[in-house]
C-alpha positions in Angstrom: 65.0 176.3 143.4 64.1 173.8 145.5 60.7 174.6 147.8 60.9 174.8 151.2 59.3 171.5 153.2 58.4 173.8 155.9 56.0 176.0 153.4 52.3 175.2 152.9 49.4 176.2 151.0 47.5 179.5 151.9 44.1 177.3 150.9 44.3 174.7 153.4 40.5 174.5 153.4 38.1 176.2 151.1 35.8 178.8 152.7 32.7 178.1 153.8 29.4 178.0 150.9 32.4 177.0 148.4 30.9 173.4 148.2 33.7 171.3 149.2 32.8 170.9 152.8 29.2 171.8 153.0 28.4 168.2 153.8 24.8 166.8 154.0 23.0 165.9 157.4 23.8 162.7 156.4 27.0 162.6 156.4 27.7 165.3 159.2 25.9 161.8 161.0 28.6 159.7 159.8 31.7 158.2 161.1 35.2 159.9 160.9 36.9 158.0 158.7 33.7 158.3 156.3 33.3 162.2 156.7 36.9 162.4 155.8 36.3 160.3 152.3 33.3 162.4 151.7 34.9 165.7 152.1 37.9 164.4 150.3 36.4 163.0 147.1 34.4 165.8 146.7 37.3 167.8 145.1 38.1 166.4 142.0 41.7 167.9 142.3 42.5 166.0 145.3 41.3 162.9 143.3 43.2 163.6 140.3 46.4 163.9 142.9 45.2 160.3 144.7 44.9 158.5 141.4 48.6 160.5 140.3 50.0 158.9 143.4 48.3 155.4 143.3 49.6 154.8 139.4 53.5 156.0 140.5 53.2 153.4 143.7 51.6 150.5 141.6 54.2 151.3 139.1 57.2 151.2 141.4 55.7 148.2 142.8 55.4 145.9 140.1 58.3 147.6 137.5 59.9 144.0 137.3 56.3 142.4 135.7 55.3 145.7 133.7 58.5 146.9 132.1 59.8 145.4 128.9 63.2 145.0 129.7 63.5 144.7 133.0 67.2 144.2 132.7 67.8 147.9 131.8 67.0 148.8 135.5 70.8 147.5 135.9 74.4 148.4 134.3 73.1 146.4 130.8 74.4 147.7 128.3 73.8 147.3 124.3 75.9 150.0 122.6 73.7 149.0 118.9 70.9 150.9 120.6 72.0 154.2 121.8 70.1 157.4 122.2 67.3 156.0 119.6 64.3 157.9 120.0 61.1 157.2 121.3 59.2 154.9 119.4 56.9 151.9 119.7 59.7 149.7 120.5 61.2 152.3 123.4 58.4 155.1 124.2 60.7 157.0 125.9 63.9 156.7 123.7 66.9 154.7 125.1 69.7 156.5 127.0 73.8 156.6 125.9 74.5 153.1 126.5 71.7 151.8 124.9 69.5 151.1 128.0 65.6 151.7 128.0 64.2 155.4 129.6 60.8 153.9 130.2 62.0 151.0 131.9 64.5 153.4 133.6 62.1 155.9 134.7 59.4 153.0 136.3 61.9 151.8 138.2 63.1 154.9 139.6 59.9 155.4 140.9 60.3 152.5 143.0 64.0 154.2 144.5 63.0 158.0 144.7 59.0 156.8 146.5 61.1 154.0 149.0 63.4 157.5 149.8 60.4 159.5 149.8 58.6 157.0 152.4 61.5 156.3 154.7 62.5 159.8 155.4 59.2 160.8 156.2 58.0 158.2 158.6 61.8 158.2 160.2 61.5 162.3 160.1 58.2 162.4 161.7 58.8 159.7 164.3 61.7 161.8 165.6 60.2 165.1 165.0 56.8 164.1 167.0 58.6 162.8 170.0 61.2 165.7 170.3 58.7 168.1 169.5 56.2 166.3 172.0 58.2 166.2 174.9 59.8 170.0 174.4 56.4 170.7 174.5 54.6 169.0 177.1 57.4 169.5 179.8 58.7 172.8 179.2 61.3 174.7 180.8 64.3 172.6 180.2 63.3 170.2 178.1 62.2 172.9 176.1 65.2 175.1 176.3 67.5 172.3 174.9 65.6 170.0 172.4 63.8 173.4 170.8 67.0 175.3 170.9 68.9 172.2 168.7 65.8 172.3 166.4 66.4 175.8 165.9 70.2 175.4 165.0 68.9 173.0 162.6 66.1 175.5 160.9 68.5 178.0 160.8 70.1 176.9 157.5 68.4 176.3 154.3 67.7 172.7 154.1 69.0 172.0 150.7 72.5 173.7 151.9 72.3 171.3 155.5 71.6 168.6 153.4 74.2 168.8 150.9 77.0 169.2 153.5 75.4 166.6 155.7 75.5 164.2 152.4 79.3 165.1 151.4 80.5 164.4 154.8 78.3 160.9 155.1 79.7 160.1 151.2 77.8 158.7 148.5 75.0 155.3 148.7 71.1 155.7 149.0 71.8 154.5 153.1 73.6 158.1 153.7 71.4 160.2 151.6 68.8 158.5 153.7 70.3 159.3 156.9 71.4 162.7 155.9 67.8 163.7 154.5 66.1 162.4 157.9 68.6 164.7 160.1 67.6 167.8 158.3 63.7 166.9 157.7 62.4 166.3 161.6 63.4 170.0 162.9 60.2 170.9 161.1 58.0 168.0 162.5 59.6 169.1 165.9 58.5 172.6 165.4 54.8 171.7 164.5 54.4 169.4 166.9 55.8 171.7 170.0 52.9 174.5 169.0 50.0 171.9 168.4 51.3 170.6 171.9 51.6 174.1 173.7 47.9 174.8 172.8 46.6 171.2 173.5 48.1 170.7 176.4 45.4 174.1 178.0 42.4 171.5 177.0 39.9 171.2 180.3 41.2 166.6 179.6 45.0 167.7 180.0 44.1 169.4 183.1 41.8 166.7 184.2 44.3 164.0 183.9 46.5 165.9 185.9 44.2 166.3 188.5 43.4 162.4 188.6 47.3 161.6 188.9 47.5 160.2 185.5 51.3 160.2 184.6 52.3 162.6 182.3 54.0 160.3 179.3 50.7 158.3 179.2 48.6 161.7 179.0 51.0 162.8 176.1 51.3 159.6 174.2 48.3 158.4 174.8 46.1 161.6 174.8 47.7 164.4 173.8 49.6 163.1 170.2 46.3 161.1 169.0 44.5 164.6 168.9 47.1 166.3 167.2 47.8 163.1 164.4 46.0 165.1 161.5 47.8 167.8 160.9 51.1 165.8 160.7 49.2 163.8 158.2 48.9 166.6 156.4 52.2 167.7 156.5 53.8 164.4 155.8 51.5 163.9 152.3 53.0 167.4 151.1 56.6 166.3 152.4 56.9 163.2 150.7 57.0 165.3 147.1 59.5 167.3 148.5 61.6 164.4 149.6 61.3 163.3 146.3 62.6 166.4 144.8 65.6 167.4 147.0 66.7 163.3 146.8 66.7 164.0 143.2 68.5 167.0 143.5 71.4 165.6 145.5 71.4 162.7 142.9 71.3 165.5 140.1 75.1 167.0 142.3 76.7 163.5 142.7 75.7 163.5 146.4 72.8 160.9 146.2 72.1 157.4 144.9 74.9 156.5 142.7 74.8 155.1 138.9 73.4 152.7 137.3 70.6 152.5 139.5 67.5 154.3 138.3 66.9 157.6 140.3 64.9 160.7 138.8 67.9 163.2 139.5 70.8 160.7 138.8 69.2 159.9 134.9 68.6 164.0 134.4 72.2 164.4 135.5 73.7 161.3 133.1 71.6 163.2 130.2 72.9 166.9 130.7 75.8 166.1 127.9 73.0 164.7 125.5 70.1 167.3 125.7 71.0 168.6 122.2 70.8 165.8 120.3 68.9 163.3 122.9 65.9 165.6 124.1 64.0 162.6 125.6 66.8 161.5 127.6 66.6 164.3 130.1 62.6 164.9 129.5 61.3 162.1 131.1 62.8 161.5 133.7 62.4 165.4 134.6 58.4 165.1 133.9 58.8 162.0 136.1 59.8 164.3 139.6 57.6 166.8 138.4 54.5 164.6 138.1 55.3 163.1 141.5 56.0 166.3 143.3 52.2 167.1 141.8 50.7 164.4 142.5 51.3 164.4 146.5 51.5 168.4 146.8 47.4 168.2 145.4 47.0 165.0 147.9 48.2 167.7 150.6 46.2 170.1 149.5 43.2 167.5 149.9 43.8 166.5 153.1 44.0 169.9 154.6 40.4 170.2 153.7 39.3 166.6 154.0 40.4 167.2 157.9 39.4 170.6 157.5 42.7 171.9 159.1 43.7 175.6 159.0 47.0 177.1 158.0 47.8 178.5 161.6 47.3 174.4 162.7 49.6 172.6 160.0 52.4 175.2 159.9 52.8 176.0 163.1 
């Protein structure tokens, strides 16, 4: 079962004398950016999920110069090699048409992160400013952009997006689109309540006072103050981008054969797992790791910012 983008971690930040973010007079001297490093290397997890995340983006990036046959990232086929086994030749085993996993599965990390990136930045672009202006202007502004967020939150977002990506049809453009129209109802809904309670700050009501117009208070005030926890939120999401992509792809509904997506190779392998177990397993461990690796860089920046729950979930 696919886990709900709009769910977060209880442990957003560890409790105080734990260790993590008992910082040094130093440091409590230092700049932002640097307290933020600080608090954020100092759990190991969090690095282990940075360094899980920089080797899948350096591998996506450069899967034409690292992979040995390159080629296999296409329809080649070469029928003399089918559903060998993993060896020193092929690590990962070849798949039914004779086509190399490893190469396979690096080059699907290039698809399912690009999928992963664009929804999220497209997602939280719409999100913030729907969610913003609801927000900041109320009555009805708030009555009609809220109440289409909520029609949108009302369904589970695996069912919205598989009907949205049936009705768009098949292509990694449409899966795209259809992911980014059921992901920024929850960036809407965060935003709105981050807004709701910034917007009683002694500036807000100062800026009002001085005449200052009311889209430069918000864009220019009110959205820079509330930018980490959407960080937060969009380094959890991109994993679970990454897995619902690859479950559409897994149904048909996604990126189409022979490119190299996670979900599309687990679904080509399902008639093979008896006598190819490798064919499915990699690619599989390949989502998993992924959805790992940015679910502990989450996890990391909700203490490195030192964000509660009640602020990223709302």
């Amino acid at each position: 079962m696919t886990p709900s983008p709009h769910a977060y971690s209880a442990e957003l930040a560890p409790p105080p004398g734990s260790g993590v973010l008992d910082e040094p007079a130093a440091q409590r001297g230092a700049s932002g950016w640097r307290r933020w490093w600080w608090r954020y290397r100092s759990s190991p997890i969090a690095l282990f999920g940075l360094a899980v995340v920089a080797v899948l983006v350096l591998a996506g990036l450069l899967a034409p110069w690292i992979t040995a046959y390159p080629a296999d990232a296409g329809s080649t086929t070469n029928f003399a090699a089918t559903l060998l086994a993993p060896s020193g030749t092929h690590p990962f085993g070849t798949d039914d048409v004779g086509r190399d996993i490893l190469t396979r599965v690096i080059f699907g990390a290039r698809i399912s992160l690009s999928i992963a990136f664009a929804v999220t930045i497209c997602a939280a672009a719409i999100g913030v400013a729907i969610g913003g202006i609801a927000a900041y202007y109320g009555r009805w502004a708030q009555w009609i952009l809220m109440g289409l967020t909520d029609s949108f939150l009302a369904l589970p977002i695996l069912v919205m997006a598989i009907a949205i990506a049936a009705i768009l049809g098949h292509g990694t453009a449409n899966l795209v689109g259809a992911l980014i129209l059921v992901w920024w109802p929850g960036y809407a809904r965060l935003t709105e309540g981050l807004v709701l309670a910034e917007k009683q700050r002694e500036y807000v009501e100062a800026a009002r006072a001085m005449g200052v117009p009311s889209p430069r208070t918000l864009w220019r005030h009110v959205l820079p103050n509330i930018v980490a926890p959407i960080i937060i939120r969009m380094g959890q999401d991109i994993g679970y981008v990454i897995l619902t992509a690859a479950g559409l792809g897994f149904v048909g509904l996604g990126v189409q054969p022979p490119t190299p997506e996670w979900g599309v190779m687990v679904s080509e392998s399902r008639q093979f797992m008896l006598q190819a177990w490798w064919y499915s397993l990699f690619p599989g461990v390949a989502i998993a790791v992924a959805v790992l690796g940015f679910t502990l860089v989450g996890n990391g920046l909700q203490a490195a910012f030192n964000v509660h729950h009640s602020d990223a979930s709302r």
